[in-house]
MIKOLPA-973025 format. One record per residue (C-alpha): residue number from 1; x negated, y, z. Coordinates in Angstrom, 2 decimals, decimal comma. Example, Ala and Ser with C-alpha at 12.3 -4.5 7.8 and 13.67 -1.06 7.14 Angstrom:
% residues 2
     i         u         v         w
     1    -12,30     -4,50      7,80
     2    -13,67     -1,06      7,14
***
This chain:
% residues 221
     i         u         v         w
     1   -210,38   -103,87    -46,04
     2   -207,57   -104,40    -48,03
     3   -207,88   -107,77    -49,80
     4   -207,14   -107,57    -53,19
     5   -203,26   -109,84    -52,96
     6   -202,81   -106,78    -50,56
     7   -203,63   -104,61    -53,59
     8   -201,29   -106,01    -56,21
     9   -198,40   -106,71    -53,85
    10   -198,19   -103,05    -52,76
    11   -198,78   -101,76    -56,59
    12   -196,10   -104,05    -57,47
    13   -193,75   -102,56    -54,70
    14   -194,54    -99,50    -56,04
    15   -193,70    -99,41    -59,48
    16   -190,04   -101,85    -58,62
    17   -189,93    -98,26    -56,32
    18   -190,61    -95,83    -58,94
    19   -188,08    -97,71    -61,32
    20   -185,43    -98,16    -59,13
    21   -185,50    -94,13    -58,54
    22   -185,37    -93,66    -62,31
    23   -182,76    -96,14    -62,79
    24   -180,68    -94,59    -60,42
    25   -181,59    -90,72    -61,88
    26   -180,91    -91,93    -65,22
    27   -178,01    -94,60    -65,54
    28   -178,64    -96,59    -68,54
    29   -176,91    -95,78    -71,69
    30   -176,07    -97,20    -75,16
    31   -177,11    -95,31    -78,08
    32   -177,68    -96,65    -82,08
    33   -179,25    -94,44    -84,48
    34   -178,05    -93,75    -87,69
    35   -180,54    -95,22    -90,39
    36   -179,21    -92,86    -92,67
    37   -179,33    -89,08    -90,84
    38   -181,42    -90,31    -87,97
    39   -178,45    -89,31    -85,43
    40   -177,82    -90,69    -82,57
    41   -174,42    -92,75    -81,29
    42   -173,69    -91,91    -77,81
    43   -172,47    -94,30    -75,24
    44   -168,61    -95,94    -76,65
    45   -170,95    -97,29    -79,98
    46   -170,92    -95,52    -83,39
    47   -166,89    -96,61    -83,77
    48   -166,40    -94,29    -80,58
    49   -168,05    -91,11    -82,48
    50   -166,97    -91,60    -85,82
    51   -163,43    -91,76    -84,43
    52   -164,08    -88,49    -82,80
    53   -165,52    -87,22    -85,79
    54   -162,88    -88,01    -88,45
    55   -160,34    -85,15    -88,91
    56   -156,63    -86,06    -87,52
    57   -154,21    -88,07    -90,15
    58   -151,68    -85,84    -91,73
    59   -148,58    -85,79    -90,05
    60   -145,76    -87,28    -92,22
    61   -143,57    -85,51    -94,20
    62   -140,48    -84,00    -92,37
    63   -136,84    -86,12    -93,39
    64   -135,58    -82,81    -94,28
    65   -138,04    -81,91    -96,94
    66   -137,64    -85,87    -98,30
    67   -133,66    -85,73    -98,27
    68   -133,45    -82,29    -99,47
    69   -135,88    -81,29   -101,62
    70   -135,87    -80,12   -105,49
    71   -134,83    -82,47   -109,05
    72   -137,93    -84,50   -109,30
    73   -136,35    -86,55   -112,75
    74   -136,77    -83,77   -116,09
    75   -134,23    -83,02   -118,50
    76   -132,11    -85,68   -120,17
    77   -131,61    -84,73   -124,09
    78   -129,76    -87,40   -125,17
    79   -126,30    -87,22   -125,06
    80   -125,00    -90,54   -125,44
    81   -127,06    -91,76   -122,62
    82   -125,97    -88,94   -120,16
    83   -122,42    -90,14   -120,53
    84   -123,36    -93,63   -120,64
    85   -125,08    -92,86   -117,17
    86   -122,66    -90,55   -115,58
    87   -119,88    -92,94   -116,19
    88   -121,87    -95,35   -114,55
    89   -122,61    -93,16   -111,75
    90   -119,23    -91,96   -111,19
    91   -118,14    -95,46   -110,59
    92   -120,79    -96,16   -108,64
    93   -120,34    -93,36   -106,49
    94   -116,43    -93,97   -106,21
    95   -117,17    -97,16   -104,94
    96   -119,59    -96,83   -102,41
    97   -116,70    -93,83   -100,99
    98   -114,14    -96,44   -101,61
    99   -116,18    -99,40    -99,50
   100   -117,05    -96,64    -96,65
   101   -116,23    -97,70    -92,76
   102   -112,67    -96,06    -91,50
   103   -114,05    -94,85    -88,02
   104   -118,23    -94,86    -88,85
   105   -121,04    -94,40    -86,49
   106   -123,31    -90,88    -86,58
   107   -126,12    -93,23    -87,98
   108   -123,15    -94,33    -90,84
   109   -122,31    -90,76    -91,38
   110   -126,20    -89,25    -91,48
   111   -126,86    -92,53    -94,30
   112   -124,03    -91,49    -96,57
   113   -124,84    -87,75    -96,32
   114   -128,91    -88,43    -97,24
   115   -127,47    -91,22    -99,25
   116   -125,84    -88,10   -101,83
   117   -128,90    -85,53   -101,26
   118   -131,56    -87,77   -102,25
   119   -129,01    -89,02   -104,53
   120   -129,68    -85,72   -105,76
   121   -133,13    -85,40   -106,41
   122   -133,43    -88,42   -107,99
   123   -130,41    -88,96   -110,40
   124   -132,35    -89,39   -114,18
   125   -130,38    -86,49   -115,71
   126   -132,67    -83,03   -114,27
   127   -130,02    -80,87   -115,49
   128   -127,09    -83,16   -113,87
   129   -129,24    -83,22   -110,31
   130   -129,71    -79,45   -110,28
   131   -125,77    -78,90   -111,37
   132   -125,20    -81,63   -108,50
   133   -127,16    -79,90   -106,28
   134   -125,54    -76,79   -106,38
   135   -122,02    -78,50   -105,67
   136   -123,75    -80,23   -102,36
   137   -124,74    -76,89   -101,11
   138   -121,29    -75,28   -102,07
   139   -119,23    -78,69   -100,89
   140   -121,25    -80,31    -98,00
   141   -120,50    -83,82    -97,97
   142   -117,65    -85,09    -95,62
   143   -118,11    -88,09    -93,71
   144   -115,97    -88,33    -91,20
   145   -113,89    -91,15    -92,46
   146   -113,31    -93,42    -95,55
   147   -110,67    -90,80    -96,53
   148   -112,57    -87,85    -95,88
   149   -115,33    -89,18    -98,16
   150   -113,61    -90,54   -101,60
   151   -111,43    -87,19   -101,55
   152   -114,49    -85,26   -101,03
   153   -116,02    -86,81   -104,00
   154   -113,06    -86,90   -106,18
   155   -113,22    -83,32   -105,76
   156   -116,61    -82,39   -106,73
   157   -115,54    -84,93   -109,23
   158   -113,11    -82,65   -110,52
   159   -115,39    -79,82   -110,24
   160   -117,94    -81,07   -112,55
   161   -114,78    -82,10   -115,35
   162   -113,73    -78,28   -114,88
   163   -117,23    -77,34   -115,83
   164   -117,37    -79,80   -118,76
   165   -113,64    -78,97   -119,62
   166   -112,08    -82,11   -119,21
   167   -108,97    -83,19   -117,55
   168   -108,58    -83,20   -113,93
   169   -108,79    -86,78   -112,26
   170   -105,36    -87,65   -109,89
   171   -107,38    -88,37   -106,07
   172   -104,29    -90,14   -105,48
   173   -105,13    -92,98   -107,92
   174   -109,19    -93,18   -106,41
   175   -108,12    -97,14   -105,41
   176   -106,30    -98,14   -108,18
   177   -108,81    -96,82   -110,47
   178   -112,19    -97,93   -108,94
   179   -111,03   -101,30   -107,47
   180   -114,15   -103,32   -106,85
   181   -111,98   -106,30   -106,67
   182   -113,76   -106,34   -102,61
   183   -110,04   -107,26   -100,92
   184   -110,53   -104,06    -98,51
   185   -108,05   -101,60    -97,40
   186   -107,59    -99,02   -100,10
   187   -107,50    -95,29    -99,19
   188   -103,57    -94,81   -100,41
   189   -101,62    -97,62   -101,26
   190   -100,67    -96,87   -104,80
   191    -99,99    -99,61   -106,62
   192   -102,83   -100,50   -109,36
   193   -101,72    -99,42   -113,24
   194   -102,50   -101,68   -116,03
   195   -105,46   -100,69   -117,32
   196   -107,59   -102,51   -120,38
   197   -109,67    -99,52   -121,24
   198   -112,85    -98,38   -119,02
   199   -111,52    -96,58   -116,08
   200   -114,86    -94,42   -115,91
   201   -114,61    -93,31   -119,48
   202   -113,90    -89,06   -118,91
   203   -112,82    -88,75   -122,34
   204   -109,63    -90,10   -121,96
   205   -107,09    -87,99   -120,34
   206   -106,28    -89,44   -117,09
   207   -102,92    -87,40   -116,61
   208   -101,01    -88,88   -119,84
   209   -100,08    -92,87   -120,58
   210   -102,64    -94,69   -122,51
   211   -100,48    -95,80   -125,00
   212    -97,11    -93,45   -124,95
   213    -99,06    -89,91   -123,72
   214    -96,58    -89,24   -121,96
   215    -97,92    -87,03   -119,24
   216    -97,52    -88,83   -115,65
   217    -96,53    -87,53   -112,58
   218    -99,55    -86,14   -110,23
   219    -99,43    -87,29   -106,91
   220   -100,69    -86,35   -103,78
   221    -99,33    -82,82   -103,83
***
């Protein structure tokens, strides 16, 4: 007869047997229930499936739709500000042409010419940005070269004081007339007038002497 060690050492065999096979049927897993559905978390832990579960983030918005889109800034009604702010802006603008690398690099060029369209959208007069707007589509901006760029704005310069019937501005005089005082190379190398009235103010008439009005001679023709 089987003594009764016998007994417990085979059942004990048997069972390490029967969970062994299991084990190896049924590879353990990790699961976590949710206390608040009941669900179950498969193997990875409930940051594993809620990742899965979560709907993809929304791809940014496209450069082109930033740089390019419509006037965000609503119409400006006072007129006294609007020329405060476009002579401010004109000078501005000038400048930055003015200050603009000779030779640039495609990154230089692809700044200035997002640098003008968001420019653009942006600018606190709606009515100015749409009229703007127009002129970029019309006139693409040129950035080739320092040159390329301040005669490219002097021009749509000139297009807007058409529009708004004032004089034309002489692009020959673009260094004399928005020297930053910066020491660079100008873009021509006429000599700087005596001015002591604010070159940026567009109601004076750029093409006569301040104090004679005697009209001057237009250059760059």
């Amino acid at each position: 007869m089987i003594s009764r060690f016998s007994k417990a050492f085979l059942l004990i065999i048997f069972a390490l047997f029967v969970i062994g096979s299991i084990a190896l049927l049924h590879p353990p897993s990790r699961s976590y229930m949710d206390p608040w559905t009941g669900d179950f978390f498969g193997e990875g832990g409930v940051e594993k499936d809620l990742h899965v579960n979560q709907k993809p983030p929304s791809p940014p918005a496209k450069q082109d739709q930033s740089v390019h889109g419509g006037v965000i800034m609503a119409k400006l009604g006072n007129a006294t500000a609007k020329a405060e702010l476009g002579r401010a802006t004109w000078k501005l603008l000038h400048t930055i042409t003015l200050r603009y690398p000779e030779s640039p690099t495609q990154d230089e060029r692809d700044a200035l010419n997002n640098y003008f369209h968001i420019f653009s959208r942006v600018y606190p007069c709606g009515e100015c940005a749409a009229e703007f707007q127009k002129l970029l589509k019309k006139y693409p901006p040129q950035t080739s070269s320092r040159k390329a760029a301040a005669l490219w704005l002097c021009y749509v310069h000139n297009q807007v004081n058409a529009r708004l019937l004032k004089p034309e501005f002489d692009c020959a005089n673009l260094d004399s007339t928005y020297d930053c005082g910066c020491g660079d190379s100008p873009v021509n190398s006429t000599p700087k007038s005596k001015q002591n009235s604010d070159p940026m103010d567009l109601e004076l008439d750029p093409t006569r002497d301040r104090d004679t009005g005697v009209g001057m001679i237009r250059g760059g023709r």
